[in-house]
SEKOLVEX-620234 format. One line per 2 residues: number of its first residue (from 1); their letters; for each residue x, y, z of C-alpha. Coordinates in Angstrom, 1 decimal, decimal comma, padded with zeros to 4 digits. Layout:
BEGIN
NUM> a> X/Y/Z  ...
//
This chain:
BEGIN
1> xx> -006,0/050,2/-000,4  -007,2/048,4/002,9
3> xx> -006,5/049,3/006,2  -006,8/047,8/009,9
5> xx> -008,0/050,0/012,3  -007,5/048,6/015,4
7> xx> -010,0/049,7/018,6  -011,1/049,4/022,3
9> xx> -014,5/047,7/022,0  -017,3/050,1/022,4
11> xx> -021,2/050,5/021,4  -021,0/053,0/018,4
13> xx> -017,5/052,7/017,8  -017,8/051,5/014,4
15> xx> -020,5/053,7/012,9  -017,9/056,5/014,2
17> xx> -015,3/055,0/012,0  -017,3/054,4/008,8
19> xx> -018,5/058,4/009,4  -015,1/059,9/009,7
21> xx> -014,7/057,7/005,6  -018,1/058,8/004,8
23> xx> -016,9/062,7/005,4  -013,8/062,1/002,7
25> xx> -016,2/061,0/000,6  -014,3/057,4/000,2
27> xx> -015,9/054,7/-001,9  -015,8/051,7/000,4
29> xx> -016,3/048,7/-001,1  -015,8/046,3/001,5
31> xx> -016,2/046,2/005,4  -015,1/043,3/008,0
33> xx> -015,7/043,7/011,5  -013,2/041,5/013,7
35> xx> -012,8/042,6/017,0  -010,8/044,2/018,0
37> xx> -010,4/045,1/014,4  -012,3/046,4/011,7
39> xx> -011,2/046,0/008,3  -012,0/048,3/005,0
41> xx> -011,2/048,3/001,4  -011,6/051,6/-000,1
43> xx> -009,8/051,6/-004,3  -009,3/055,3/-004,3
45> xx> -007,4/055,2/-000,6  -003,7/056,0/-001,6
47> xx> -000,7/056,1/000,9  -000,8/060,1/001,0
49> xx> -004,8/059,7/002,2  -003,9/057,2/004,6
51> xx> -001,6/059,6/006,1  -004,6/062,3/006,8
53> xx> -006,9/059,7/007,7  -005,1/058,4/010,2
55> xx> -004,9/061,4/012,0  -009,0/061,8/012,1
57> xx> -009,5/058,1/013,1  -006,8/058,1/015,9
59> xx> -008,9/061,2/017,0  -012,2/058,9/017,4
61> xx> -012,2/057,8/021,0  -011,0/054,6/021,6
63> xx> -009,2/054,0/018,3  -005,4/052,8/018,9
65> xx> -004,6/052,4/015,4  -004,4/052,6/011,6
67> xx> -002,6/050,3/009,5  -001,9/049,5/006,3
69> xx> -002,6/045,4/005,4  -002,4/043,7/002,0
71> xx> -005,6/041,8/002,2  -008,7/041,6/004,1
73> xx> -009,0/038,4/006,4  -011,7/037,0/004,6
75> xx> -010,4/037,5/001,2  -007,8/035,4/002,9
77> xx> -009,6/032,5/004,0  -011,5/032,1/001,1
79> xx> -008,6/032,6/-001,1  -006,9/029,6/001,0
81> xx> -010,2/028,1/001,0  -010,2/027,8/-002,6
83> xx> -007,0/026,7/-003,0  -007,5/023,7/-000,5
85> xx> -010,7/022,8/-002,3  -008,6/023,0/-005,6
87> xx> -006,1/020,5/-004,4  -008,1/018,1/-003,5
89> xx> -008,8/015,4/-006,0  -011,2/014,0/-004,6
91> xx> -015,0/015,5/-005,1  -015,4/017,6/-002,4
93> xx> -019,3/019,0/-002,1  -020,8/021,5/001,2
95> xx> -024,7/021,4/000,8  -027,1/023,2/003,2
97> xx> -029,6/022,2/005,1  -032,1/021,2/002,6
99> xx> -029,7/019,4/000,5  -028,8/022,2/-001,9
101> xx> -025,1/022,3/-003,2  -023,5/025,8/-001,8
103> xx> -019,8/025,2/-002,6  -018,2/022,3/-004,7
105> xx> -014,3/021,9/-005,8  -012,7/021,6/-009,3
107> xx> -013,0/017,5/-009,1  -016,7/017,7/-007,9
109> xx> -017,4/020,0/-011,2  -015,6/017,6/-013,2
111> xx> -017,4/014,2/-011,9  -020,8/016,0/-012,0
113> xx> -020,3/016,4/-015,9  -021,8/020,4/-016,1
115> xx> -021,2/023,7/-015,3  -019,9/025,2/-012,1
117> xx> -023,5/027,4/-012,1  -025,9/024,7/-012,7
119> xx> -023,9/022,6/-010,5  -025,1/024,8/-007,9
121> xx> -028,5/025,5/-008,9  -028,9/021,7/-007,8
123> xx> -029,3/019,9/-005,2  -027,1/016,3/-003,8
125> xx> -030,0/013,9/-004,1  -030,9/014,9/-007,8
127> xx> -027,4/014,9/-008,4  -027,2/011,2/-007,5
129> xx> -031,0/010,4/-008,4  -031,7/009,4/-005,4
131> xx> -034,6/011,4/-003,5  -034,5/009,1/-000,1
133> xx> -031,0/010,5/000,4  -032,5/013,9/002,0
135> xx> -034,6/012,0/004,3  -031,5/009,5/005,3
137> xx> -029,4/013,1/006,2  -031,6/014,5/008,5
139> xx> -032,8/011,3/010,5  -029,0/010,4/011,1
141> xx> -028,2/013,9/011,6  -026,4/015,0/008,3
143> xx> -024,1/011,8/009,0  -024,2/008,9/007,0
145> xx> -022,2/005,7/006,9  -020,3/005,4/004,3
147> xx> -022,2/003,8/001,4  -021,5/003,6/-002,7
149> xx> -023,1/005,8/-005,1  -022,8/006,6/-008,6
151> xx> -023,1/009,7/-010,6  -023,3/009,2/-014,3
153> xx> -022,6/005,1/-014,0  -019,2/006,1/-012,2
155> xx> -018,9/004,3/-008,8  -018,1/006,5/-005,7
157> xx> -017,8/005,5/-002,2  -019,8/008,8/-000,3
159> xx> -018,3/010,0/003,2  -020,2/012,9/004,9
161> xx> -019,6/015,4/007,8  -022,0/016,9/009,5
163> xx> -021,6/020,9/009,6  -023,0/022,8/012,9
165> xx> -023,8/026,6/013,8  -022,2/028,2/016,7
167> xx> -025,2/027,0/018,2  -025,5/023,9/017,8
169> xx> -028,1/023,3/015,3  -026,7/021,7/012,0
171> xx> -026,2/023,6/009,4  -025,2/021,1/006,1
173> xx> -023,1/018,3/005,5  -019,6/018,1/003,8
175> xx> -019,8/015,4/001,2  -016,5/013,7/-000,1
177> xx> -016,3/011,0/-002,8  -014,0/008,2/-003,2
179> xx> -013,2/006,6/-006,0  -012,6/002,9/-006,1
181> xx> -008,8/003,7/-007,9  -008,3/006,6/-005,7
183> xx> -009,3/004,5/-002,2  -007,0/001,7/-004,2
185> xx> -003,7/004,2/-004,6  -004,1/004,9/-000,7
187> xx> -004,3/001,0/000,4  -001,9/000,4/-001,4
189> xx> 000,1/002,3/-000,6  -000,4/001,6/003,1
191> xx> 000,1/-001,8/003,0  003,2/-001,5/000,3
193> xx> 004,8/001,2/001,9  008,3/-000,9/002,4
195> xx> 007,7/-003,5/-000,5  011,3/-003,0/-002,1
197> xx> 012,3/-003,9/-005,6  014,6/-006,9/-006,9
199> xx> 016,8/-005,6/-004,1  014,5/-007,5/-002,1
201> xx> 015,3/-010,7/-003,2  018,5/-011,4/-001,4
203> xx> 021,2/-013,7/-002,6  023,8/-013,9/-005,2
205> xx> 024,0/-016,9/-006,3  024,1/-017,2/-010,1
207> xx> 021,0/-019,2/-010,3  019,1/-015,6/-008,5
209> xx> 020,9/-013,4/-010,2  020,1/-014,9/-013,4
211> xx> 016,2/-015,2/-012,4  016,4/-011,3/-011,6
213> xx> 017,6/-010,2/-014,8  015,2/-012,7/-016,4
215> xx> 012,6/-010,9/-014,3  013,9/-007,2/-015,2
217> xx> 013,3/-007,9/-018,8  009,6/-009,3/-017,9
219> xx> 008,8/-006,4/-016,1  008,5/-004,3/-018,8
221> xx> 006,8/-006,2/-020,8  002,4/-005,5/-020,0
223> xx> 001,1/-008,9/-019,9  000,2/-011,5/-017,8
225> xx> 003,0/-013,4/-015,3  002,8/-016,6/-014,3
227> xx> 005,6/-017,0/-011,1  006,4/-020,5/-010,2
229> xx> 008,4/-022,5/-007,1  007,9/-024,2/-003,7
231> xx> 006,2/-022,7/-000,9  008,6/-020,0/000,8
233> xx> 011,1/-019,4/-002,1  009,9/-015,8/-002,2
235> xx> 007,1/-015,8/-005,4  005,4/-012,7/-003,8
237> xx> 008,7/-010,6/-003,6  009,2/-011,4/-007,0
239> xx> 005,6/-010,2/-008,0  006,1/-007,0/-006,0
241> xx> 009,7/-006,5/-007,5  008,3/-007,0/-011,3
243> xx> 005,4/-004,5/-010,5  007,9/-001,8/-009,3
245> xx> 009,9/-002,3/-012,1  007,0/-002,1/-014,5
247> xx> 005,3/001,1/-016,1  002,8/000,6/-013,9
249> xx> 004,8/001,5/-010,6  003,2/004,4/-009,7
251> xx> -000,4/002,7/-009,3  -001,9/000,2/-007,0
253> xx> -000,8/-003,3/-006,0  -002,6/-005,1/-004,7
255> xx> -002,4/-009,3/-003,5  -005,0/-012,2/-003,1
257> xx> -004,0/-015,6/-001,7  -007,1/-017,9/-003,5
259> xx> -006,0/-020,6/-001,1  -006,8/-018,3/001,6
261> xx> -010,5/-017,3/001,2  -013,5/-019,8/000,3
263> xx> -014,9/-019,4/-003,3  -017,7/-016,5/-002,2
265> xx> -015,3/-014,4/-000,4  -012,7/-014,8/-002,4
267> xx> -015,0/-013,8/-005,5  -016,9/-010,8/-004,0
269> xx> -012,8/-010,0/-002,7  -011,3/-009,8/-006,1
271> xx> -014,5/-008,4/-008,1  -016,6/-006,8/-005,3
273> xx> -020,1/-006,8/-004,8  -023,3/-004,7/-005,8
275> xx> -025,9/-003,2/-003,0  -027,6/-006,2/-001,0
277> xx> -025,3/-008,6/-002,7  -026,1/-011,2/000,2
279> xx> -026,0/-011,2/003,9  -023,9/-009,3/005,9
281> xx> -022,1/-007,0/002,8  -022,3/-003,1/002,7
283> xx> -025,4/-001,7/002,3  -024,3/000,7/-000,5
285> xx> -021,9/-002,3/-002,0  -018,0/-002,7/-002,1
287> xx> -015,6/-002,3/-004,9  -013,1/-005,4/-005,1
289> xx> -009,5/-005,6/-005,6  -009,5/-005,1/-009,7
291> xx> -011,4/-002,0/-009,1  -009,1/-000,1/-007,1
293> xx> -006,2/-001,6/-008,7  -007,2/000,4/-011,7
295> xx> -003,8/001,0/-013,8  -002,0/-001,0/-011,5
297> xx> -001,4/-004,6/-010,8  -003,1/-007,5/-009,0
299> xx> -000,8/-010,8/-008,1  -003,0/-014,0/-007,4
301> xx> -001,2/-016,1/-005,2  -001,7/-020,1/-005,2
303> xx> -003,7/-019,4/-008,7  -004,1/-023,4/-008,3
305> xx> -006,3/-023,0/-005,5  -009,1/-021,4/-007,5
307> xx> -011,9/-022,9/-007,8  -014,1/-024,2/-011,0
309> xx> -016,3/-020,6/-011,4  -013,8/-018,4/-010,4
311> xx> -011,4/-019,9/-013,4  -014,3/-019,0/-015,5
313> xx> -015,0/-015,4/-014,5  -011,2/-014,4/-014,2
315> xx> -010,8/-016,1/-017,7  -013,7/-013,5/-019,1
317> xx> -011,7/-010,6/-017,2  -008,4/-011,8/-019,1
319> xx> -009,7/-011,7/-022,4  -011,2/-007,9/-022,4
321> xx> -010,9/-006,4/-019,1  -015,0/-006,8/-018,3
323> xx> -016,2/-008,4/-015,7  -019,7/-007,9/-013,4
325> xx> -019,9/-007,5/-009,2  -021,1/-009,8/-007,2
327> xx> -025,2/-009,4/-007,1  -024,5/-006,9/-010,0
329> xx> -026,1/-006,4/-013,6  -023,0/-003,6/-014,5
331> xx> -020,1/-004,1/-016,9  -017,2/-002,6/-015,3
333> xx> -014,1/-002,3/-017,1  -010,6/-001,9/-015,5
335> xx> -006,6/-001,9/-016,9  -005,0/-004,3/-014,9
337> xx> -002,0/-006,4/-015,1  -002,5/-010,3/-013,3
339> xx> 000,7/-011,8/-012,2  000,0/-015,3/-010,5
341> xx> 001,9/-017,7/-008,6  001,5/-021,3/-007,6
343> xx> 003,6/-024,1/-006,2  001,4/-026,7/-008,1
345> xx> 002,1/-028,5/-010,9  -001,0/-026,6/-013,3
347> xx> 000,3/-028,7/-016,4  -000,4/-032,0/-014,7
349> xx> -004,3/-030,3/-012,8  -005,2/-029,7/-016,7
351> xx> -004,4/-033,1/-017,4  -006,6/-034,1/-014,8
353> xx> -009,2/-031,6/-015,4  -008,6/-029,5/-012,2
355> xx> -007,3/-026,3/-014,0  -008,8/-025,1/-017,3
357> xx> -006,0/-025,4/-020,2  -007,7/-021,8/-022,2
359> xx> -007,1/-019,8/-018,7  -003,5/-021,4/-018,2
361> xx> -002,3/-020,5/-021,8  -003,9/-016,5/-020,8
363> xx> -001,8/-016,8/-017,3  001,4/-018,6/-018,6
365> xx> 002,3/-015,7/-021,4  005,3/-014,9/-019,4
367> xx> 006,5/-017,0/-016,9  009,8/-016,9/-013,8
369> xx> 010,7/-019,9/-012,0  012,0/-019,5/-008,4
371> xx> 014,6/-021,8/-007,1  014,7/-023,8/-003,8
373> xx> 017,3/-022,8/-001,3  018,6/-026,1/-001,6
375> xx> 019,4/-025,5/-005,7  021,1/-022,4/-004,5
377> xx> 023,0/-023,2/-001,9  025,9/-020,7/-002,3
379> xx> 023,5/-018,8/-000,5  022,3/-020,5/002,6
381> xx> 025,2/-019,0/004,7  024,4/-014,8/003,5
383> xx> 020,9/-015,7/004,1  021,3/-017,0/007,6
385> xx> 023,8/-014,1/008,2  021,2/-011,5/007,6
387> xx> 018,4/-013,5/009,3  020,3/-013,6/011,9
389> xx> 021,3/-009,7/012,1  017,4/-008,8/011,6
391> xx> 016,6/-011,3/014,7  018,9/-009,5/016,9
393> xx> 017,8/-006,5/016,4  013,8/-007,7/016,7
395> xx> 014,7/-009,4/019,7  016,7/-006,9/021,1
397> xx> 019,9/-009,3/021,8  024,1/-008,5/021,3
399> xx> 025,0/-009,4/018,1  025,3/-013,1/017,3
401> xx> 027,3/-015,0/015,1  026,9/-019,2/013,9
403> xx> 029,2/-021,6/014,8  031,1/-024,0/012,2
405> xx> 029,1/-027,1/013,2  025,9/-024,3/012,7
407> xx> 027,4/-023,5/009,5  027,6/-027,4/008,3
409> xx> 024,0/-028,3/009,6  022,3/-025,3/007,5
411> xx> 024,5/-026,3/004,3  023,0/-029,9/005,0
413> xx> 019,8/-029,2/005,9  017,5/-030,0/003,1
415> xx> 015,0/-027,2/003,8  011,7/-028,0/002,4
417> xx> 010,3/-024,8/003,6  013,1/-023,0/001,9
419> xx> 013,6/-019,3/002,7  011,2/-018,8/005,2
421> xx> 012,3/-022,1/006,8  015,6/-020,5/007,1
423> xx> 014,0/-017,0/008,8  011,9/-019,3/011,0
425> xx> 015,2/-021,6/011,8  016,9/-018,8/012,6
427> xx> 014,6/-016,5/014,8  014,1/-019,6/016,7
429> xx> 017,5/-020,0/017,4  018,5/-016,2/018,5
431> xx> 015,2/-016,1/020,8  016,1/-019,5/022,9
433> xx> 020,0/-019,3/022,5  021,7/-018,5/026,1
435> xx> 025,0/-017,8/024,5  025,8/-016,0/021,8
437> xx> 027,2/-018,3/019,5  024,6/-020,6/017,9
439> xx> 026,0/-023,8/017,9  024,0/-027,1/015,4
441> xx> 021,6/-027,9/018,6  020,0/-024,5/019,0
443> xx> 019,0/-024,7/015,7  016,7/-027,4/016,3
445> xx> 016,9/-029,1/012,0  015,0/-032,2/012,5
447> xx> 016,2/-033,2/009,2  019,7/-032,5/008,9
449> xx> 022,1/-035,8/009,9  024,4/-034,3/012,6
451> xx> 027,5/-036,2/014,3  025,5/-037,6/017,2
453> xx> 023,0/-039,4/015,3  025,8/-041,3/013,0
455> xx> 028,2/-041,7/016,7  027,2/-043,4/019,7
457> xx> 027,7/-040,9/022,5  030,7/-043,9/024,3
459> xx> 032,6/-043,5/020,9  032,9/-039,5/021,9
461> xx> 036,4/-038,3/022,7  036,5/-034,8/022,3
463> xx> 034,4/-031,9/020,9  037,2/-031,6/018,1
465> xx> 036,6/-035,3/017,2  033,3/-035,0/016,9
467> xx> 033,5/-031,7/014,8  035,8/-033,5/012,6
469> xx> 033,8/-036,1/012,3  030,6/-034,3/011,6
471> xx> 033,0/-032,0/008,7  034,4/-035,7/007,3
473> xx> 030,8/-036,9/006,6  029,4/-033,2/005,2
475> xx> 032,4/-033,5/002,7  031,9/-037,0/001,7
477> xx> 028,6/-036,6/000,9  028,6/-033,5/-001,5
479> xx> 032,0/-034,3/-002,7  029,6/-036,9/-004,6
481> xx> 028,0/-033,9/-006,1  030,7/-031,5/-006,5
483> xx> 033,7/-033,6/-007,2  036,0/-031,1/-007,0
485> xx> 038,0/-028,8/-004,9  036,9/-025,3/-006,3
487> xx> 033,2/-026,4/-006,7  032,9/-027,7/-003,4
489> xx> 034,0/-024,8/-002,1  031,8/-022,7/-004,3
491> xx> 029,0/-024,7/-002,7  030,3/-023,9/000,5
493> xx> 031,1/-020,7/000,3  034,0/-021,4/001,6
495> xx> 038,2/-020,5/000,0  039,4/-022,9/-002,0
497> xx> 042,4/-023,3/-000,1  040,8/-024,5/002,8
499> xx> 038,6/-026,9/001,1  041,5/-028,2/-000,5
501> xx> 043,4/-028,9/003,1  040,4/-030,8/004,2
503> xx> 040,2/-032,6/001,1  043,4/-033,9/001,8
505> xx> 043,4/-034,4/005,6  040,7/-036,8/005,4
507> xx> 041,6/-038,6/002,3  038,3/-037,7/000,0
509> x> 039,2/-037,7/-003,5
//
């Protein structure tokens, strides 16, 4: 059993205590002295001797109490202690002053490859083979910036803590280790925290819906994506949507825009770099995107960007999942999934010996094509709707709605920039708008014909002319196109009723 006597501090008071056991002849196997406590763990103390020795230590001067307790307060902490350690998974190591490993967790055991007891009959720098790293702890005071080593040909990225005594003086050093795919999983999930699935990709036109079940079935299928379209249809969405609906949604994803970054960044990016790679890099090197994204995915955006070299060395990774840092003589070896994207033509830059044909047929197993707005146009007007409802709440305005001539300018708009163009159009509009219906002119569409360039302003009447007017020549011109009541209306988004009635009142068809 273990009690808690509790006391009024006093020289002596303790040895009192541990007298009054000594007289019953108790077996006291453990003592903790917490003012103004002092606990004790004696085996053969039952509830009936607790009883009598109360009485004889509330008789020792200055004792208030006696009380039972389940477990000591150190047993506590390093119960807790142990448990924290345990839950960690990354390797977790306390060393003393001289380097020598005191206390190290279940994932430390594991990475070091032996025994819990020879683990710590060692010491951190033969651990790691290197003897310099002593010297390096105690001229930057037990605290290091956070360089890479490696422990049995396994990389780790090392961050330490310096440990003090009450007093000041150091004491040891904490050592954590990070592993490339464990410092991936936490990036990634940082900077993918709100990436949604294909309920991202917003419209519901037949030509999306029919690209996101094309895309659901892709998902599931572990080999490389090639994602094509224009700029600003949305390829990255549908990358992030395919990884969450893969097997591998639970990992990393990571993206790289190789039209973003010149060839030497973007390489030492995507496949790191090894200690004293070049100038300016991490003195203990710098795992790179496929590293981290160990198990997980990694989408290359404008794949067409990438240069001559880099073709090469991503081709090597895409036949057996090698491939060698920057500055490095290693063979690394990761399980990654590549989806790319690009809005270029990569059929006609083999032809003309831009793009190599072996690492297009690796990249092009699989392959989703996304729209422009303008060859889904039933859903311009949704699309505008919730642009707009996000830009009123970011700009902190009263809800807005478009106006019909609006309407009519986005459906003729030819939107080169498609879907971002829209957002862009749009957030424009609800920031320099003074009312609170956008009308055509706020939203500023250089290329979209609108009643005043086609109408002198002298042949003006009234706003309902011109309206008219403007409506008259929309309809005319997709009529062309959709040369009939229902699908005009289809590509309006619009009743078929009503469609019909202005069919008719201006004589088209």
């Amino acid at each position: 059993m273990r009690i808690a006597i509790r006391f009024a501090d006093r020289v002596g008071i303790a040895q009192e205590i541990l007298a009054v056991l000594a007289q019953r002849a108790l077996s006291v196997t453990a003592v903790e002295v917490e003012p103004p406590h002092i606990y004790i763990e004696a085996p053969a103390l039952d509830q009936a001797d607790v009883v009598k020795l109360r009485s004889q230590l509330l008789a020792v001067p200055d004792v208030r109490s006696v009380e039972p307790v389940d477990m000591l307060p150190g047993a506590r902490r390093r119960l807790y202690l142990t448990a924290l350690l345990a839950s960690q998974a990354d390797p977790v190591f306390a060393v003393d002053a001289q380097g020598r490993i005191i206390v190290a967790n279940g994932a430390a055991v594991t990475a070091s490859g032996m025994p819990e007891a020879d683990l710590l009959d060692t010491t951190m720098p033969a651990l790691i083979g290197d003897p310099s790293l002593l010297d390096a702890l105690v001229d930057g005071g037990f605290h290091l910036p956070v360089r890479e080593i490696e422990i049995h040909g396994e990389p780790y990225m090392l961050e330490t803590l310096p440990l003090h005594e009450a007093g000041g003086r150091v004491a040891g050093a904490v050592f954590t280790l990070h592993a490339p795919s464990r410092m991936g999983e936490r990036l990634s999930a940082l900077q993918n925290y709100n990436a949604g699935g294909f309920e991202a990709i917003l419209g519901q036109s037949p030509e999306i819906e029919q690209l996101k079940q094309r895309a659901a079935r892709m998902a599931l299928v572990d080999a490389p994506l090639l994602i094509t379209g224009e700029t600003g249809t949305g390829k990255e969405l549908l990358a992030h949507a395919c990884h969450a609906a893969s097997s591998r949604s639970a990992e990393p994803f990571f993206a790289l825009n190789c039209a973003a970054l010149p060839e030497s960044l973007a390489e030492s990016e995507l496949f790191g770099y090894s200690p004293g790679a070049f100038t300016g890099a991490l003195r203990g090197g710098k795992p790179g995107l496929l590293e981290m994204a160990d198990g997980g995915t990694v989408f290359l955006d404008e794949i067409g960007e990438m240069s001559p070299y880099l073709q090469a060395k991503l081709l090597r990774f895409l036949n057996d999942g090698s491939f060698r840092r920057v500055g490095g003589d290693r063979e690394a070896k990761v399980d990654v999934r590549i989806i790319s994207a690009t809005h270029r033509p990569l059929e006609a830059m083999v032809d003309a010996g831009h793009f190599r044909q072996d690492l297009l047929f690796r990249l092009n197993v699989l392959n989703l094509h996304m729209p422009a707005l303008r060859d889904r146009p039933g859903d311009i007007l949704p699309l505008a709707d919730t642009f707009l409802a996000r830009a009123c709440a970011q700009a902190a305005r009263p809800a807005m709605r478009l106006s019909p001539t609006a309407k009519a300018a986005l459906l003729a708009n030819r939107w080169v920039g498609n879907v971002r163009q829209l957002q862009n159009t749009i957030f424009r509009a609800v920031t320099m708008a003074e009312r609170l219906v956008i009308d055509a002119s706020d939203l500023e569409l250089a290329d979209t014909t609108t009643p005043t360039e086609q109408t002198a302003d002298g042949d003006i009447t009234t706003l309902e002319a011109a309206v008219a007017g403007f409506e008259k020549s929309l309809l005319q011109r997709l009529y062309r196109d959709y040369p009939s009541s229902r699908r005009l209306a289809k590509r309006l988004a619009a009743s078929h009723s009503a469609i019909a009635v202005r069919l008719r009142r201006y004589g088209i068809g």
